[in-house]
C-alpha positions in Angstrom: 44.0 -1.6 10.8 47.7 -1.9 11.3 48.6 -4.5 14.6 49.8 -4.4 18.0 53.2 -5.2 16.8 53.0 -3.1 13.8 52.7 -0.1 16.1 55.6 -1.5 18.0 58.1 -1.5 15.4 57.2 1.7 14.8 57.7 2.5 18.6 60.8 0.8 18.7 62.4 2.6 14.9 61.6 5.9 17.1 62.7 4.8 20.3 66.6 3.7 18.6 66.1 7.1 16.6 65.8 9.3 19.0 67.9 8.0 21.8 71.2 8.3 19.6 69.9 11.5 18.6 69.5 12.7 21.6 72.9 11.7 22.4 74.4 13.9 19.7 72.3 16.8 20.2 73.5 16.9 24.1 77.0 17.1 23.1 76.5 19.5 20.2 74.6 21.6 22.5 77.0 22.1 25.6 80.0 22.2 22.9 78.2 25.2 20.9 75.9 26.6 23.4 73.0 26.6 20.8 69.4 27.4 22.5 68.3 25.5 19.8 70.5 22.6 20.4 69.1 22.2 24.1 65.5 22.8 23.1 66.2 19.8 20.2 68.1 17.6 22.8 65.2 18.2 25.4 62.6 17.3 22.7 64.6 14.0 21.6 65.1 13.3 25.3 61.3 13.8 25.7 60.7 11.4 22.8 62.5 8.7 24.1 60.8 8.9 27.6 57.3 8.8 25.2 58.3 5.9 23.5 58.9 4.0 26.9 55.3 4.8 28.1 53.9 3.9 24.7 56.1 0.2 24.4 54.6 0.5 28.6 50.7 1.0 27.4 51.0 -1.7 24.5 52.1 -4.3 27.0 49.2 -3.4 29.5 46.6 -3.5 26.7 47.5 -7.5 26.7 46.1 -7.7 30.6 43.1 -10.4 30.9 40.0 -9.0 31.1 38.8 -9.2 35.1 35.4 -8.4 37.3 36.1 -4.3 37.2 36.9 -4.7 33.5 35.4 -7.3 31.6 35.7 -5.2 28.7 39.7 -5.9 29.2 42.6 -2.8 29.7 42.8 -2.2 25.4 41.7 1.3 26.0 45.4 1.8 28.5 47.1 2.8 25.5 44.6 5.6 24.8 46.0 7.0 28.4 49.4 6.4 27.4 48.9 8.2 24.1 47.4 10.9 25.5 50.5 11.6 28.6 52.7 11.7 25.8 50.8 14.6 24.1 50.6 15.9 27.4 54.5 15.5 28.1 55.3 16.6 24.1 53.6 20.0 24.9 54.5 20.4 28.7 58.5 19.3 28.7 59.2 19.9 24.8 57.4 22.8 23.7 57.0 24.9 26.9 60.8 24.5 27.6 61.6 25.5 24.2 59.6 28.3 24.4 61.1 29.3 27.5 64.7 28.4 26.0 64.0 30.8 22.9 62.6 34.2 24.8 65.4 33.7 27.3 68.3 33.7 24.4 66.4 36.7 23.0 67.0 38.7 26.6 70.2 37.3 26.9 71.7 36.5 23.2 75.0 34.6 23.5 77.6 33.9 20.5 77.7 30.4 18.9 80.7 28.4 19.9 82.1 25.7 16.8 78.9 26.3 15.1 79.6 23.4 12.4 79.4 20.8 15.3 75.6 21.7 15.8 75.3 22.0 11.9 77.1 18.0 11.6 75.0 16.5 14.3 71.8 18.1 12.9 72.8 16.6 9.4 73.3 13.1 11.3 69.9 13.8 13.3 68.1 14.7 10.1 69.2 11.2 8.3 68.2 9.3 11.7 64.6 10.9 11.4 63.9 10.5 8.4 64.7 6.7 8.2 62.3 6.6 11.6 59.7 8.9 9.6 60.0 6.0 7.0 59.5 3.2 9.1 56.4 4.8 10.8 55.1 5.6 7.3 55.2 2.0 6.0 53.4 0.9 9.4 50.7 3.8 8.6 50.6 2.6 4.8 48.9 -1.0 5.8 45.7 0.9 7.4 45.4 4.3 4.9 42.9 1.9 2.9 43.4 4.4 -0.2 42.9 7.7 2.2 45.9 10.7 1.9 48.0 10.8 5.1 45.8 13.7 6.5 42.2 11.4 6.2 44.5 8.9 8.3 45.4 11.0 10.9 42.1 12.0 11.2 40.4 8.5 11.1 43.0 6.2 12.7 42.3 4.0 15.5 46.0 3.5 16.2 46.6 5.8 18.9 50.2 4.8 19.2 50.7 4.9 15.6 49.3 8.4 15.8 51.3 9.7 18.2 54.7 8.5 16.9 53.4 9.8 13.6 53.1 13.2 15.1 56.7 12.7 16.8 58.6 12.0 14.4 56.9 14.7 11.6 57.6 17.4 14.6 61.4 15.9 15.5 61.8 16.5 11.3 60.3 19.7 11.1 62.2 20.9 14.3 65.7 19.6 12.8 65.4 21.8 9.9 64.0 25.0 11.7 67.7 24.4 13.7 69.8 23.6 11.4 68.1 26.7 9.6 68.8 29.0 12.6 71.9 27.9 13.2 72.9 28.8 9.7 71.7 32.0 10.4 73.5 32.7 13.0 76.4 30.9 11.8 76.1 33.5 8.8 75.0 37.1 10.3 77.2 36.8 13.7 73.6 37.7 15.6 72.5 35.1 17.8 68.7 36.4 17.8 68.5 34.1 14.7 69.2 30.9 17.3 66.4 32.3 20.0 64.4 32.8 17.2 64.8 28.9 15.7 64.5 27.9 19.5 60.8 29.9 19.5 59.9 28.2 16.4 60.3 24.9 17.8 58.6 25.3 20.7 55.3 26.0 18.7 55.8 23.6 16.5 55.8 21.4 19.4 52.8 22.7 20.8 50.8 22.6 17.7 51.7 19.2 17.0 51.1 18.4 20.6 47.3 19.7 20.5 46.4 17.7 17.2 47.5 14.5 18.4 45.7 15.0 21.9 43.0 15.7 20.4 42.9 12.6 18.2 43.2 10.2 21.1 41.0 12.1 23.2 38.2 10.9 20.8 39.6 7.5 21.5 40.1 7.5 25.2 36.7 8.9 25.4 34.9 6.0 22.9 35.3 5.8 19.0 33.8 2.9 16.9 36.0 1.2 14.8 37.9 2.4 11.4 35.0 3.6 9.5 36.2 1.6 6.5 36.3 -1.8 8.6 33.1 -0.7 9.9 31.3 -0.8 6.6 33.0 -4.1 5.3 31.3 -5.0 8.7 27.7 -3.5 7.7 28.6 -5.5 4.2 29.1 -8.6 5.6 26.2 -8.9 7.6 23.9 -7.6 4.6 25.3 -10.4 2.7 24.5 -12.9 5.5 22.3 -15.3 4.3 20.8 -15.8 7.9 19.7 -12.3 8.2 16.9 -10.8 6.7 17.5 -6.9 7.9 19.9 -5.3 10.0 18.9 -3.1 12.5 21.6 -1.3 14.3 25.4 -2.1 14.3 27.4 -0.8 17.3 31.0 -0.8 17.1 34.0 0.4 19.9 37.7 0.2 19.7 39.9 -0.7 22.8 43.0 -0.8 22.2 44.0 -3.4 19.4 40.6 -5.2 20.2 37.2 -4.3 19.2 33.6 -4.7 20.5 30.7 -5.2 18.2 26.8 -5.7 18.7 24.5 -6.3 16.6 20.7 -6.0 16.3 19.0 -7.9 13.2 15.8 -9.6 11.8 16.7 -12.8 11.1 15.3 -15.2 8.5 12.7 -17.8 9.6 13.7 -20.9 10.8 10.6 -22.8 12.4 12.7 -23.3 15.9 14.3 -22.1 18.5 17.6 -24.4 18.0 17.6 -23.6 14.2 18.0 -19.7 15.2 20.2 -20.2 17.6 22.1 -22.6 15.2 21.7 -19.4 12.6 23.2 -16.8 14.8 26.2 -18.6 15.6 26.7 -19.7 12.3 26.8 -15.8 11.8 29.2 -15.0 15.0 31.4 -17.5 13.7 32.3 -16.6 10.3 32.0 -12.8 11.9 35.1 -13.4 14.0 37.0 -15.4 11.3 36.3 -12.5 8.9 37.1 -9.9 11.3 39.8 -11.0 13.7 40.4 -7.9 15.5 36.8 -8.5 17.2 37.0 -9.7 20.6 33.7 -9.1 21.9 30.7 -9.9 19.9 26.9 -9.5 21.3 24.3 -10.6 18.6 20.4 -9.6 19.3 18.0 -11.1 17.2 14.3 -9.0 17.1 11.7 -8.6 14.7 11.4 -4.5 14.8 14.1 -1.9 15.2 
């Protein structure tokens, strides 16, 4: 599972990304009056502001654990994530939306067309280099699985989200930059209120998938199911233990709680199985680094 500060850089790539971007777009859209330009510039706009509360979440995920949470504040970031879905639908998609059946009722004529069309070329090569440097963070927890199984399996919810960010920002450059073209090329600007529309749902869609993916999270996941069975692994290669009864995993944040239930193998006292089951706990945690909280029951039936 990729790290706290692997998710960062990938928050940060975005963050850089999408503020210049933003930039250009705002001018390209007041210079050309593009519907499409303002929706992009209100979707990069929106991005940045999402990148803030994600780089805010990460930082509160490193908050001590106290008496109201002794499980620690890991799970903040699944809040985080999920506002930023929230705010991705709400501010980027409904305004576009908006933006797109507005032009269509009132259709106005594109002004210096290849201003749009130059700043969309720029905010194409800006993406994609984010898209890139999300994609290597994304490559150090795919464990062999296609992007999609990721997506679906990740624990990373800020990974996820800037994932689903910078895939829509992409997608909505080139349904733009398409529209634009089309309007550029036909005279009729229901080709830009159409691009505009397009975006919105794209928004929207992408929006939905990546709430629901940390709503799983913010409600209680276990662990990456592939870390969970090299868990399972390790502890049926354990010498101490004789059978393994249950293994209980949850994710908070970059941290991870784990309890175990288990048979143990004889010892003759109570110090020796004590002795065991640290013995275990210990070279769990070296193993397994991500696990902060470990609870370890020994019993003699399931």
């Amino acid at each position: 599972m990729a790290g706290q500060a692997d998710s960062l850089k990938s928050i940060q790539f975005a963050l850089f990304a999408n503020s210049s971007i933003a930039v250009a777009k705002g001018v390209a859209a007041a210079v050309t009056g593009s519907g499409a330009m303002l929706a992009e510039t209100i979707h990069s706009v929106a991005d940045s502001g999402n990148q803030l509360l994600l780089m805010l979440g990460l930082r509160q995920t490193k908050k001590p654990p106290t008496d109201d949470h002794p499980l620690g504040f890991g799970k903040s970031i699944y809040f985080w994530s999920f506002l930023v879905a929230v705010i991705l639908f709400s501010v980027g998609g409904m305004f576009s939306l908006y933006e797109g059946v507005h032009k269509l009722q009132h259709p106005t004529p594109l002004s210096y067309p290849w201003v749009a069309i130059a700043v969309l070329g720029f905010a194409i090569v800006a993406e994609s280099i984010s898209l890139w440097g999300c994609l290597r963070e994304v490559h150090k927890e795919r464990y062999g699985r296609n992007i999609f199984q990721w997506f679906r399996h990740s624990r990373s919810s800020a990974l996820i989200v800037v994932f689903g960010e910078d895939v829509a920002a992409l997608l909505g450059l080139v349904f733009a930059l398409a529209a634009i073209f089309a309007t550029y090329l036909t005279g009729n600007p229901v080709w830009d209120a159409v691009g505009t529309i397009f975006i919105g749902i794209l928004l929207i869609v992408v929006a939905f998938f990546v709430a629901v993916e940390v709503k799983d999270l913010l409600i209680g996941q276990s662990v990456d199911p592939t870390e969970l069975e090299k868990m399972r692994q390790f502890l049926h290669r354990s010498p101490e233990i004789d059978r393994v009864y249950n293994l209980i995993t949850m994710q908070f944040g970059p941290d991870a709680m784990v309890a175990v239930k288990a048979r143990m193998i004889p010892t003759g006292s109570e110090i020796d199985l004590i002795a065991a089951i640290n013995k275990v706990e210990s070279a769990f945690r070296r193993e397994f680094t991500s696990v902060a909280w470990l609870f370890f029951e020994p019993d003699i039936t399931d």
